[in-house]
C-alpha positions in Angstrom: 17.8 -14.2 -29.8 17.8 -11.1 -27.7 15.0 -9.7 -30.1 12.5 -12.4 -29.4 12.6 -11.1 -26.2 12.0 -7.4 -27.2 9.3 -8.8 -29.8 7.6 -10.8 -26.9 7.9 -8.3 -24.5 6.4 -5.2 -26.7 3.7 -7.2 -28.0 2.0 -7.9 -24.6 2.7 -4.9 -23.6 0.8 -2.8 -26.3 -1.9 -5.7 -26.2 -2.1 -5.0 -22.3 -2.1 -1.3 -22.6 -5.0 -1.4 -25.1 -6.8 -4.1 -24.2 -7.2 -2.9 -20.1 -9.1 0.2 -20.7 -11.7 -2.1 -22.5 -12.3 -4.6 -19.9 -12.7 -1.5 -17.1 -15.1 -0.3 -19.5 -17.2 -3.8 -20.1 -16.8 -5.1 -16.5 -20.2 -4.8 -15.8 -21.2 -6.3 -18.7 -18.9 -9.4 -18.1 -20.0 -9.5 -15.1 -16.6 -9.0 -13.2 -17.2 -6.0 -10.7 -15.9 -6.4 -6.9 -18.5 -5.0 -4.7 -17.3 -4.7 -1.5 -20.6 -3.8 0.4 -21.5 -6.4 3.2 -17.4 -7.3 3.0 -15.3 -6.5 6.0 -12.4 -7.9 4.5 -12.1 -5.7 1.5 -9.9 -2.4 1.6 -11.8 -0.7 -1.2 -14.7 1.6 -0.6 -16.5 1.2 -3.7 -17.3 -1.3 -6.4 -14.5 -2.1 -8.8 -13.4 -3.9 -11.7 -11.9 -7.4 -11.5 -11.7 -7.7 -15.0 -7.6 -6.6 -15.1 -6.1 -10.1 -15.0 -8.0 -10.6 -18.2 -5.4 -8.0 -19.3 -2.5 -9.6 -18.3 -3.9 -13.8 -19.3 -4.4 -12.1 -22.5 -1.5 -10.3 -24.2 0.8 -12.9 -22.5 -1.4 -16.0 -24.5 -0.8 -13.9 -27.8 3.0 -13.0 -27.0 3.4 -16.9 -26.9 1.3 -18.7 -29.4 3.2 -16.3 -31.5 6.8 -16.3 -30.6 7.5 -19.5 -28.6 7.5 -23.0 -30.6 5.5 -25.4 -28.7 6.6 -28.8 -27.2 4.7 -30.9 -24.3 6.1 -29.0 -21.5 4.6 -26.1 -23.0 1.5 -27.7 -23.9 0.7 -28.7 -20.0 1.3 -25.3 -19.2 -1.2 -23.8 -21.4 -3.6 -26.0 -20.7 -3.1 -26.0 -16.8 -3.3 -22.5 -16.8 -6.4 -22.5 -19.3 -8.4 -24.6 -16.5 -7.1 -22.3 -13.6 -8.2 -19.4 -15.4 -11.6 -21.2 -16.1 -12.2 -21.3 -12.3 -11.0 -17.9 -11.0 -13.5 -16.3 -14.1 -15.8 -18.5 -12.6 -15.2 -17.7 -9.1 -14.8 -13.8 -9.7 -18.5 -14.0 -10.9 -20.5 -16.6 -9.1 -18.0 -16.3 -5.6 -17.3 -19.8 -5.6 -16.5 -21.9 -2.1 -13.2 -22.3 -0.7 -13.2 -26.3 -1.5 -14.2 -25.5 -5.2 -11.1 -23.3 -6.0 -9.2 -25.6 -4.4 -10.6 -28.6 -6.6 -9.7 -26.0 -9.6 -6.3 -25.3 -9.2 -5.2 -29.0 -7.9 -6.9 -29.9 -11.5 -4.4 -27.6 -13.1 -1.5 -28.6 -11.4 -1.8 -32.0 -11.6 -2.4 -31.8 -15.2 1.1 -29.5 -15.5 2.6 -32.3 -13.0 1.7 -34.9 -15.8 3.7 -32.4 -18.5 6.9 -32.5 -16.3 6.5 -29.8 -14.1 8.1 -32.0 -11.1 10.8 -31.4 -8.7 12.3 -34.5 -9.3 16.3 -33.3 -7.7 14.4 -32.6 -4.4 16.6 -30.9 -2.2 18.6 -33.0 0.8 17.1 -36.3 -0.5 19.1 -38.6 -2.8 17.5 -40.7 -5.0 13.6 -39.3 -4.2 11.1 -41.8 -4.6 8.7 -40.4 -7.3 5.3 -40.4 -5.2 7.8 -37.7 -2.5 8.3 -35.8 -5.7 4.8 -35.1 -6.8 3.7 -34.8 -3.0 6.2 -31.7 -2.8 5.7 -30.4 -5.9 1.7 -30.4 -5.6 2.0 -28.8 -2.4 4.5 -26.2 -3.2 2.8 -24.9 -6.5 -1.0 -25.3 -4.5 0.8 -22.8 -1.4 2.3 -20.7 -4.4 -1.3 -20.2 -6.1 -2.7 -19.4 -2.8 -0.4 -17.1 -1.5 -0.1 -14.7 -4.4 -3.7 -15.1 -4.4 -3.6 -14.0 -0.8 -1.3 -11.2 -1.0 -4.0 -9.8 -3.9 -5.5 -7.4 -1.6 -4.0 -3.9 -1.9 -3.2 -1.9 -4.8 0.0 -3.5 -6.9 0.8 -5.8 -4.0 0.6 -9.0 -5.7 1.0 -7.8 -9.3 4.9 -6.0 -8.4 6.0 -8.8 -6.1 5.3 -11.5 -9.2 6.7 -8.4 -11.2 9.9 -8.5 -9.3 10.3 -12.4 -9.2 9.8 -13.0 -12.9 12.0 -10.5 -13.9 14.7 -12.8 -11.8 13.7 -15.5 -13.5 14.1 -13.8 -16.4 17.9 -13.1 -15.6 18.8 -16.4 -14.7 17.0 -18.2 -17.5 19.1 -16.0 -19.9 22.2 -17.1 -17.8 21.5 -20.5 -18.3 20.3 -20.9 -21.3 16.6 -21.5 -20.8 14.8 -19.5 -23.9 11.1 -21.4 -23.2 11.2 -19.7 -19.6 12.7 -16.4 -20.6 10.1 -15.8 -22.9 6.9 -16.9 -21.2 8.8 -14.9 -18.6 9.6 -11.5 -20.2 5.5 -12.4 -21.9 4.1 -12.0 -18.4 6.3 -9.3 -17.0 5.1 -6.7 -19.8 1.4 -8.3 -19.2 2.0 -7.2 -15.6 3.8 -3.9 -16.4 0.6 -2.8 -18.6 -1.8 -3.8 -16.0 0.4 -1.8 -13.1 -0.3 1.7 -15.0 -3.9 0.9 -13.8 -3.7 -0.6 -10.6 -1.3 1.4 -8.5 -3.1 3.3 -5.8 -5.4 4.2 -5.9 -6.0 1.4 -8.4 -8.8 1.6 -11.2 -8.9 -1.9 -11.9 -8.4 -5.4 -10.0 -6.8 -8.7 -11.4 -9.6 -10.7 -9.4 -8.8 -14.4 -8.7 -8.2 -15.3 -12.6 -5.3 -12.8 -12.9 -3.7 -13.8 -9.3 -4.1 -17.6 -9.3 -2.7 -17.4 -13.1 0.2 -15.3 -11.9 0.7 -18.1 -9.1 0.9 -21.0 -10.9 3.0 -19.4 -13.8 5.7 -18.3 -11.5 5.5 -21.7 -10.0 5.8 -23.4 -13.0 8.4 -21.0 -14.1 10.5 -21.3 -11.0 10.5 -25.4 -11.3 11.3 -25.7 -15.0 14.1 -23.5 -14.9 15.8 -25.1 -11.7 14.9 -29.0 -12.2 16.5 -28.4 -15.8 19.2 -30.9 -16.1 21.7 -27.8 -17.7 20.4 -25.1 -15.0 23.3 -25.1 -12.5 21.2 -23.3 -10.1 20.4 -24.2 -6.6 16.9 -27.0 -6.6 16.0 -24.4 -3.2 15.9 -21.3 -5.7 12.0 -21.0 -6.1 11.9 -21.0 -2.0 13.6 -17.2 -2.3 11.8 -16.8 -5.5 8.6 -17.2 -4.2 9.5 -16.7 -0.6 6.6 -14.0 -0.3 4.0 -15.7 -0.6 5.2 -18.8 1.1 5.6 -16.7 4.3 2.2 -15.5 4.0 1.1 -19.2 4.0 3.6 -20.0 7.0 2.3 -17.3 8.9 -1.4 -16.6 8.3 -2.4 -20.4 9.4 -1.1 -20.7 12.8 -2.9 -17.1 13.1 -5.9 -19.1 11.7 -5.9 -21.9 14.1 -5.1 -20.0 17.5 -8.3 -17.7 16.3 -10.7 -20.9 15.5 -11.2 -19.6 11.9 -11.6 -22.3 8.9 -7.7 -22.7 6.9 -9.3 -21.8 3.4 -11.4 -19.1 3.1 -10.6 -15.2 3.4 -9.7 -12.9 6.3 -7.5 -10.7 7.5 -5.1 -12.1 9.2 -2.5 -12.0 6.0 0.9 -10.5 6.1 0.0 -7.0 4.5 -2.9 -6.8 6.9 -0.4 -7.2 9.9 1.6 -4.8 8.4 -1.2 -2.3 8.2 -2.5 -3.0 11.8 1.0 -1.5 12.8 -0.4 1.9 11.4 1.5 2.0 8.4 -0.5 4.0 5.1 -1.5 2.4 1.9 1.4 2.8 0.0 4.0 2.2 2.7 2.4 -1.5 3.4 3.2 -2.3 -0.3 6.7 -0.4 -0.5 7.7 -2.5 2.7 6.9 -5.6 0.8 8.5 -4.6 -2.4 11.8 -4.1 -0.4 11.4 -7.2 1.5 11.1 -9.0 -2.3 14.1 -7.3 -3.6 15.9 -8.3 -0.1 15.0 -11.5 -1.0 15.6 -11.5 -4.4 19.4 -10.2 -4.0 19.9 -13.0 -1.6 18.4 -15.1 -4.8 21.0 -14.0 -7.2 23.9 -14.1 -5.0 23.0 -17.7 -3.8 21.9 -19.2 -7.5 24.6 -21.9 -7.3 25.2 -22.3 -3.6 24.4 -25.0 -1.5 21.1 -25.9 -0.9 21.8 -26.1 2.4 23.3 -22.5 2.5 19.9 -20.9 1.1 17.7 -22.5 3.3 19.6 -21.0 6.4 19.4 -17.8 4.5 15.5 -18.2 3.8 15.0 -19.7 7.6 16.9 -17.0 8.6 14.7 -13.9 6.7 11.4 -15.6 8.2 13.0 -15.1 11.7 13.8 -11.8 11.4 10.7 -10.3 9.4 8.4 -12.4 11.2 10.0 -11.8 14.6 10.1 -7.7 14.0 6.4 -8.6 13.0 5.5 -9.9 16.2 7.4 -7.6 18.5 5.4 -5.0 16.7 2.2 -6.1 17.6 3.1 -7.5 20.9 4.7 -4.2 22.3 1.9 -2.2 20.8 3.7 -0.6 18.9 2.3 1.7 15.9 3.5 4.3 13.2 2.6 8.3 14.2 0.5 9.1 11.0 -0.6 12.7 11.9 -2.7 14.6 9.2 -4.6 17.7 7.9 -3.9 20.3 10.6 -1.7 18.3 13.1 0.6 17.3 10.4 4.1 18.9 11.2 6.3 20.3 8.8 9.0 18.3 9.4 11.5 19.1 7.0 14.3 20.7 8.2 15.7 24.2 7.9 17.7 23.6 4.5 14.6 22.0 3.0 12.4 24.9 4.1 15.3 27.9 2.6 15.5 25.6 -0.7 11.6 25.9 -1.2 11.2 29.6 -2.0 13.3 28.5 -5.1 10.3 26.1 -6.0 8.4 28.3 -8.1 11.1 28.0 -10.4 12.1 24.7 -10.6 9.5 24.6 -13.5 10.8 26.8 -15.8 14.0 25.4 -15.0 14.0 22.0 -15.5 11.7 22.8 -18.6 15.1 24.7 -20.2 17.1 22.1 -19.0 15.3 19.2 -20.7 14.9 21.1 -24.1 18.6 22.4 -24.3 20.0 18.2 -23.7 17.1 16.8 -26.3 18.2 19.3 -28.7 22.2 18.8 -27.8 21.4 15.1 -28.1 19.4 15.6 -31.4 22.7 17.7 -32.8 25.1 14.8 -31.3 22.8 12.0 -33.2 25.3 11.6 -36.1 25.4 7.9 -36.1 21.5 6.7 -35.6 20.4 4.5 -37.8 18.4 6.3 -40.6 15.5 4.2 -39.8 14.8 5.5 -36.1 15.3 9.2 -38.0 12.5 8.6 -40.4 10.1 7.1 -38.0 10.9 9.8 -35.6 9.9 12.6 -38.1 7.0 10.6 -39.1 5.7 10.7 -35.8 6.9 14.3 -34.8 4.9 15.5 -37.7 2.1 13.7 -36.4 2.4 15.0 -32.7 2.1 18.5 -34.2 -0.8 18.3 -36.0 -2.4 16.2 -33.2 -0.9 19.5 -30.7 -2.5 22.6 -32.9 -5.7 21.0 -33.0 -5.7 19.7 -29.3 -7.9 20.9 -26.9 -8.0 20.0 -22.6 -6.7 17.0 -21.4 -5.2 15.7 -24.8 -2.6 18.6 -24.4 -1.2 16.5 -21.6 -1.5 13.1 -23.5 0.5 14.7 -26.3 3.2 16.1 -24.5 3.9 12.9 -22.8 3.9 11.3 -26.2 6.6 13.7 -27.2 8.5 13.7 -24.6 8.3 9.7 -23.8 9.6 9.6 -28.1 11.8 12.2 -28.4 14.2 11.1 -24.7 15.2 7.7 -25.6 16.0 8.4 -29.1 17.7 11.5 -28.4 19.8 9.3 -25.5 20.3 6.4 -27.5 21.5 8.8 -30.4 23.8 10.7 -28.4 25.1 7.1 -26.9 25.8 6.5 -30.2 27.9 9.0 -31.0 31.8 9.0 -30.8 31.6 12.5 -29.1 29.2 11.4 -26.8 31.2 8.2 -26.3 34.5 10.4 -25.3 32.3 12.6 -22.7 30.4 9.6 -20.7 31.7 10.3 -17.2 30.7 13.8 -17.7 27.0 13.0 -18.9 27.1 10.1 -16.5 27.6 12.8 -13.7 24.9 15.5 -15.3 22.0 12.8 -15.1 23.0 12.0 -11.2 23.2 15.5 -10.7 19.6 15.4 -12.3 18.4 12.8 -10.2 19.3 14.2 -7.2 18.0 17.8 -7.9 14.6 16.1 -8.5 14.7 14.2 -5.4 15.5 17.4 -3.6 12.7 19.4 -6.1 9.9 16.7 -5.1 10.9 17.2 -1.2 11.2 20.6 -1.2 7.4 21.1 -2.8 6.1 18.4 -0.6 5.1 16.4 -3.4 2.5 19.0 -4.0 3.0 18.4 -8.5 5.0 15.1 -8.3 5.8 12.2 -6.0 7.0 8.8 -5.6 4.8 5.7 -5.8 5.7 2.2 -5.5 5.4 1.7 -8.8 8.5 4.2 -9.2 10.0 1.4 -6.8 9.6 -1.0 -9.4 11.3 0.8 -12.1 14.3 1.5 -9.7 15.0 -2.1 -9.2 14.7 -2.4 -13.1 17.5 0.2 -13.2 19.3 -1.3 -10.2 19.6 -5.0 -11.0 18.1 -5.6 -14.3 19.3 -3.8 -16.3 23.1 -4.5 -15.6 22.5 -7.9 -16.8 21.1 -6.9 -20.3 23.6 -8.0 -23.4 21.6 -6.4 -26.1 23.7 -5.6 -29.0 22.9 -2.0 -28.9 25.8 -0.4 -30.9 29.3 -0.5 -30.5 30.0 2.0 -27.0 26.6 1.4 -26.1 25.8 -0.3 -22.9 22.2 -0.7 -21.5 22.2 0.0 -18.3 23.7 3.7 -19.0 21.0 3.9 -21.5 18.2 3.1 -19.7 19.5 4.8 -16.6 19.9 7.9 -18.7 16.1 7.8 -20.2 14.4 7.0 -16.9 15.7 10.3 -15.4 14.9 12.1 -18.3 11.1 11.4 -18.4 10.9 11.5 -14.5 12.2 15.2 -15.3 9.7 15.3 -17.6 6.8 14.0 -15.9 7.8 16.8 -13.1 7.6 19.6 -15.7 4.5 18.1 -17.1 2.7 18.4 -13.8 3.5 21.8 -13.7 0.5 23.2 -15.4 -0.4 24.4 -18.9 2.3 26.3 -19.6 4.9 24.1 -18.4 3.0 21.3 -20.8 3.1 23.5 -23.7 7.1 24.7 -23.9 8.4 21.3 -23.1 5.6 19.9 -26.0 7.3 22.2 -28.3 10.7 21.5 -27.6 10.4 17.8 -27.5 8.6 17.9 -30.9 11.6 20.3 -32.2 14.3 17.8 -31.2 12.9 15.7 -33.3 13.1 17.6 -36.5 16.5 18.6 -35.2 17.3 15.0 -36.1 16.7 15.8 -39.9 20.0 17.8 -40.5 21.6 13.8 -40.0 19.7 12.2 -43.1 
């Protein structure tokens, strides 16, 4: 089962990848450009392509029609989705009114409503009358829609906080038992992940209103099948933390709305990440701030799953208090970050960062010998890989080389990361494999932290001047943190996942540092990624 997941995941993940670049090139032909001229609202400067939920709608409709069997439930989804999708095209060309996307997405819902997607165990009310049930449920899933719609206005704000919440839902549908939702689940998240590696600031593509009303009512939809299932287990007040994001947004942006006259639907900005960035704070901290609020209340999510209802809504009453109260002090006392720049900036680092960065000139060559001595160690300890994952790997390390002695410019660096992004996991998951790397895991265990924290130090040191941290990078820490611990994937006997992928991911961050290091840098670690891979050979 764990391998429909894999399949599911890969094959909207490569249809995302390749399928993105395509609709930034044929925006303008499709008609889907954000122009932000005449537009107060809009952060961006310049016009842009909407066309990037496209990329995620997409590869998750072919992950499904070809992995998940259909039943009714699955049907209404599909088909509610399908009609919300219709309007936000629509809407992303023609700039349809408020009351028209409204009429759109309550025909969606309503039509998923009539598949079962109803919160019929409502929460503190015995024996719910039915017409209660669809009220709630049509109002929670509309707010949903609406507020991830909202929060769709800064560079992989909306698209990492849905990130974050289905791969929870992804955890605790493989707790319970729930394959439909972990793989319309796992579909989306590698729709989302493909579409993040072109709309992280400064973003070259947008979702528009397709991709972020789709992502709404999926995640809605998701949230209320796996917890109204009669084997879930899970607390019925588990989509409030879920989705508690954009419900807040919704809380708090309408009584802005009405002290200010303005209409209740339309846009503005008066959401959350525009209070946020009225405090002062830059681009990138506004979205890491709401990332860590998500995995705050995501945590509280997984610890909670089967606790009384009443217990998580005094935890979720509790969060709105305090964020929304720091939010208001903030803007009552005045108060707003220093963000000095260009000549005023300070260096602020202190004295044992400033001695540590005459050795930065070398961190290059360093971690560059570094990297290649472990791939080729892990390429010599590789006596157990399957022959298969040998023979592909030689197939395509001959084909790196060819592709590097005829490369020219920018393709040097697309190579390299090939190489080095194909020869790290296998050479980990080889070394895993191994009985002698087996009887030495504390001791690689400890290398890689040691690794991780050099890099930190390396990237503070240089002051990010060839590598630095984006919230994307947050993302893929809170896969390492608390998704990846909950992986069962039959991996090999010794093998557990979480060490694996903790193992890879500060390997290629390593790599990606030496990459940026110029020409040079590019070249030896090319080479030496490429020879691991023949090193491999010596096992057939």
């Amino acid at each position: 089962m764990e391998f429909l997941y894999l399949y599911a995941f890969f094959i909207a993940l490569f249809s995302s990848v390749v399928l993105i670049p395509f609709l930034i090139k044929y925006a303008k032909r499709l008609h889907l450009v954000d122009n932000p001229v005449g537009n107060l609202r809009k952060l961006h400067q310049k016009p842009m392509p909407r066309s990037g939920g496209l990329g995620i709608i997409v590869p998750t409709a072919i992950a499904i029609l070809i992995i998940l069997p259909w039943d009714d439930s699955v049907f209404s989804y599909l088909i509610g989705s399908l009609i919300i999708i219709s309007f936000g095209l629509v809407d992303d060309v023609l700039e349809l009114r408020p009351a028209q996307k409204l009429m759109g997405q309550a025909l969606g819902v309503t039509l998923a409503m009539v598949g079962g997607m109803i919160i019929a165990d409502v929460p503190f009310i015995e024996n719910c009358p039915s017409w209660i049930s669809y009220t709630i449920t049509f109002g929670f899933v509309m707010a949903v829609i609406n507020g991830v719609n909202f929060s769709d206005g800064m560079d992989g704000l909306a698209a990492g906080t849905a990130l974050m919440a289905l791969v929870l839902i992804f955890t605790l549908a493989i707790s319970v038992g729930n394959t439909q939702v972990a793989i319309i689940a796992v579909a989306i998240c590698a729709g989302l992940a493909g579409f993040l590696r072109f709309n992280t600031h400064p973003a070259t593509v947008f979702m528009g209103d397709a991709g972020s009303q789709f992502l709404g009512f999926s995640v809605a939809w998701l949230a209320i099948t796996l917890t109204q299932a009669d084997t879930s287990g899970l607390s019925t007040l588990m989509p409030l933390l879920i989705l508690g994001i954009p419900i807040m947004d919704v809380l708090q942006v309408i009584p802005v709305r009405i002290k200010k006259n303005l209409p209740l639907p339309g846009p503005d900005k008066e959401h959350f990440h525009h209070q946020i960035i009225k405090l002062g704070f830059p681009h990138a901290g506004v979205v890491a701030i709401i990332y860590l609020l998500q995995l705050m209340l995501l945590v509280g999510a997984f610890g909670l799953q089967s606790q009384d209802n009443l217990i998580v809504l005094v935890f979720y009453l509790s969060y709105l208090l305090i964020v929304l109260g720091f939010l208001y002090f903030g803007h009552a006392s005045g108060w707003r970050v220093n963000n000095n720049s260009g000549a005023e900036r300070v260096d602020n680092r202190n004295a044992v960062f400033r001695r540590l960065s005459s050795l930065h000139p070398h961190s290059g060559k360093f971690y560059g010998l570094l990297i290649a001595a472990l791939l080729c160690l892990f390429a010599l300890m590789s006596t157990d890989i399957p022959k298969i994952f040998i023979y592909v790997t030689l197939l395509l390390g001959v084909t790196l080389l060819v592709l590097k002695l005829f490369s020219r410019g920018r393709w040097r660096l697309l190579i390299g990361r090939a190489a080095t992004y194909i020869a790290a996991p296998v050479c980990v998951y080889g070394m895993s494999l191994s009985s002698f790397g087996q009887n030495l895991t504390w001791e690689f265990n400890a290398l890689f932290m040691v690794m991780a924290a050099l890099l930190a130090i390396s990237i503070r040191t240089t002051r990010k001047e060839y590598f630095w941290m984006t919230p994307l990078d947050l993302l893929v820490l809170f896969f390492v943190m608390f998704f990846a611990p909950q992986l069962s994937l039959d991996l090999g006997q010794g093998v557990h996942a979480s060490a694996l992928v903790f193992k890879t991911i500060v390997l290629l961050y390593t790599c990606e540092y030496v990459l940026a290091r110029g020409v040079e840098a590019q070249n030896r670690l090319t080479i030496a990624a490429i020879f691991s891979m023949f090193v491999l050979a010596i096992h057939l």
